[in-house]
C-alpha angles and dihedrals in degrees: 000000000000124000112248114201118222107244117261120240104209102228119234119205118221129220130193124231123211115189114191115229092012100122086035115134085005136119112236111193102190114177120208099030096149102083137356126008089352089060103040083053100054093044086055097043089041 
């Protein structure tokens, strides 16, 4: 019986953006803004 490898996923780094002014005049509706994601995201758009 012959190995089989288990294909490999080329891994892909994110980096977050953060662009001054660009919610700027605009409305942001985040739900869930109480805990968690939501209010990481708020904190960082406020």
């Amino acid at each position: 019986m012959s190995e089989q490898s288990t294909p490999q996923m080329k891994i892909i780094p994110f980096t977050e953006q953060i662009i001054a002014g660009r919610f700027s005049d605009k409305t942001v509706i985040v739900t869930g803004a109480a805990s968690g994601i939501g209010r990481a995201t708020t904190l960082r758009i406020a």
